[in-house]
Residue, then its C-alpha position, 0 to 999 in steps of 0.5 A: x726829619x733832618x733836622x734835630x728838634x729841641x722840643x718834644x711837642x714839636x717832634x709830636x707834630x712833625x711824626x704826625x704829620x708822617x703818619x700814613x707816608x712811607x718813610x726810611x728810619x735810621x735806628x742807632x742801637x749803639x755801639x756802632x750798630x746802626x740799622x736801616x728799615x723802610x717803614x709807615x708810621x701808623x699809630x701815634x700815642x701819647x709817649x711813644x708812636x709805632x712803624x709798621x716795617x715793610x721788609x723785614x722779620x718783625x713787622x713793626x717798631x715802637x719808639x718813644x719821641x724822646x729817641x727822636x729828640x736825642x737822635x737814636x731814630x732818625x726819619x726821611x719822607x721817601x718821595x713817590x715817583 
């Protein structure tokens, strides 16, 4: 997602319209420690959604929408050829 969203129930309808794609998450751990994963987002809960990552040492990421709305994690759709 590229765009920063005021409203949690709006963040919750974006991400599950995500669930099941391929996406390319952005993480800021702060200070200055940013990493890049590529991932699917595969459960969705009420307060936090979980990434399945696909290349990497651990398999899966937790994330509340609250790192959403305030930028710590950041999605982009990867579009299949």
């Amino acid at each position: 997602m590229k765009r920063q969203y005021q409203n949690l129930e709006v963040i919750k309808q974006k991400i599950s319209m995500l669930k099941g794609k391929d996406v390319r998450i952005r993480l800021n751990k702060g200070r200055n420690k940013i990493q890049f994963f590529k991932g699917r987002i595969n459960e969705i809960y009420s307060s936090v959604f979980v990434v399945q990552i696909f290349d990497d040492v651990f398999d899966r990421l937790s994330c509340t929408y609250q790192d959403v709305l305030c930028g710590d994690v950041k999605f982009r759709l990867i579009e299949k050829a």
